[in-house]
C-alpha positions as CSV (number, residue, x, y, z in Angstrom):
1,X,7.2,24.7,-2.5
2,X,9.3,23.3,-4.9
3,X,9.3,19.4,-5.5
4,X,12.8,17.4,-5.1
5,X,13.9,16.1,-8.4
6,X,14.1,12.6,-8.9
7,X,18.1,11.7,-9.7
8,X,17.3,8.3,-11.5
9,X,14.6,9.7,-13.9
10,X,11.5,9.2,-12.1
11,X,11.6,5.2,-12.8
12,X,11.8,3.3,-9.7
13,X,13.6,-0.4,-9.2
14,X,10.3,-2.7,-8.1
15,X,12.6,-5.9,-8.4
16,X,13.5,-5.5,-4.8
17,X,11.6,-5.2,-1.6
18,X,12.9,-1.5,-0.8
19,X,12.1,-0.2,-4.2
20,X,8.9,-1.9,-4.2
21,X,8.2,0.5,-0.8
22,X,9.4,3.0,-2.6
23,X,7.1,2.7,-5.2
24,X,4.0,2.1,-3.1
25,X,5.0,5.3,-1.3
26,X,5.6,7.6,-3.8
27,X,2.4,6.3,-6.0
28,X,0.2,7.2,-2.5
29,X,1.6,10.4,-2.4
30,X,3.6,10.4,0.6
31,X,7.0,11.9,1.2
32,X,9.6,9.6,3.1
33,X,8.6,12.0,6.2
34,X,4.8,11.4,5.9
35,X,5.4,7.5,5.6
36,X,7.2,7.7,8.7
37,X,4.6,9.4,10.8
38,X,1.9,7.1,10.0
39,X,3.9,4.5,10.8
40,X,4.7,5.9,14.2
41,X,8.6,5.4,13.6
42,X,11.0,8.2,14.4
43,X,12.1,9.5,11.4
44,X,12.3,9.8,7.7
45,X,15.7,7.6,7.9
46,X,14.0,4.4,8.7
47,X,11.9,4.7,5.8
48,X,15.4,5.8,3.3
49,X,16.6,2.5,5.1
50,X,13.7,0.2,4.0
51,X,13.7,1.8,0.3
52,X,17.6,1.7,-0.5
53,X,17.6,-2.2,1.1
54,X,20.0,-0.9,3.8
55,X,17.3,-2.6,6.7
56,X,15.2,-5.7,6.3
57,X,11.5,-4.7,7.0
58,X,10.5,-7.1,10.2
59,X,7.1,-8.6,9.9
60,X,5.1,-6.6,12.0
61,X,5.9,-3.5,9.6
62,X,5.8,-6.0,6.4
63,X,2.0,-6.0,7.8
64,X,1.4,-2.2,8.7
65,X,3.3,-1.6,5.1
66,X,0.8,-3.8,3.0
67,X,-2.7,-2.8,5.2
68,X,-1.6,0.6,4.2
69,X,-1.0,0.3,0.9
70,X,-3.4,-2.4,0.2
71,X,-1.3,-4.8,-1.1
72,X,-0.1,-8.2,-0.1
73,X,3.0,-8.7,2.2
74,X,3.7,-11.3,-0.6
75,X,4.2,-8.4,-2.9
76,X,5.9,-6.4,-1.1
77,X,8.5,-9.4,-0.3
78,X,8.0,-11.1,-3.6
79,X,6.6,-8.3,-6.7
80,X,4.0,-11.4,-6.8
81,X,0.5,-9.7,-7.5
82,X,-3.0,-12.4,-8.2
83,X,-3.5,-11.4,-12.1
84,X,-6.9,-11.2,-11.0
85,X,-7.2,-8.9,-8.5
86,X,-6.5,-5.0,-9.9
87,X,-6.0,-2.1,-7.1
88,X,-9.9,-1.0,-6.9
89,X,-10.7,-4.9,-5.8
90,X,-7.9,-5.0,-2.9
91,X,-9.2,-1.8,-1.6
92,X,-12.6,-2.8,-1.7
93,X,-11.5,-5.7,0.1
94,X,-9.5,-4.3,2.2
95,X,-12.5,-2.1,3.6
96,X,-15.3,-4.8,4.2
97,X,-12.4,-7.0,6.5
98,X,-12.0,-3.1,8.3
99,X,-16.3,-2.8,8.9
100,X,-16.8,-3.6,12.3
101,X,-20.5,-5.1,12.4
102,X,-22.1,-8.0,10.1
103,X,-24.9,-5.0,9.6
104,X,-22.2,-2.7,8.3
105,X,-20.6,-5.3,5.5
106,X,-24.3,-6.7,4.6
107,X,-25.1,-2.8,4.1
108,X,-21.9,-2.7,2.2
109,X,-22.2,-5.8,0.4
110,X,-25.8,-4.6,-0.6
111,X,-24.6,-1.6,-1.9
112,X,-22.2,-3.6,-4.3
113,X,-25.2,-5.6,-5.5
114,X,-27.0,-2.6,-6.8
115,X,-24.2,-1.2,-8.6
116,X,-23.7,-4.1,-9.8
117,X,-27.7,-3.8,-10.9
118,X,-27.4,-0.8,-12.4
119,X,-24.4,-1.5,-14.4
120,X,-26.3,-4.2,-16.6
């Protein structure tokens, strides 16, 4: 199957909210479609909508949008990103808020010590 080619070049506008989505999509791999079936919306359109800034994203998808992507809603809305916290670190937190049981995130917490250990 033959990939669509990009018509602006492969670069993407992150100084809005839409092209921000855009970019978090495309960097995860999904096509418009595929973004819109995890979301559980109709169709591929509501996601073109959000990326071209044609419809404002309402909260409860600003929220589904950034636990997918493991990013803030404030980036999403704002391009603001912590300096200090990279990708890896958001997902990492990301997973220990998703563990169900205290055991589970000690266990996981543990785990993080002894790489930590072994790493010097």
């Amino acid at each position: 199957m033959m990939k669509k080619v990009n018509r602006n070049n492969g670069t993407i506008d992150v100084t809005t909210v839409g092209g921000r989505i855009k970019k978090l999509r495309t960097d995860a791999g999904f096509t418009q479609e595929e973004l819109a079936i995890e979301l559980h919306l109709e169709g591929k359109s509501a996601i073109s909508n959000y990326e071209t800034n044609s419809r404002g994203v309402s909260a409860e998808m600003l929220t589904q949008l950034s636990r997918l992507f493991h990013v803030s809603a404030d980036y999403i809305l704002n391009g603001d990103t912590p300096d200090n916290l990279d990708p890896i670190v958001n997902e990492a937190i990301e997973i220990l808020n998703n563990l169900k049981t205290d055991k589970a995130k000690k266990s996981a917490l543990e785990m993080l010590r002894q790489i930590q250990i072994l790493e010097g």
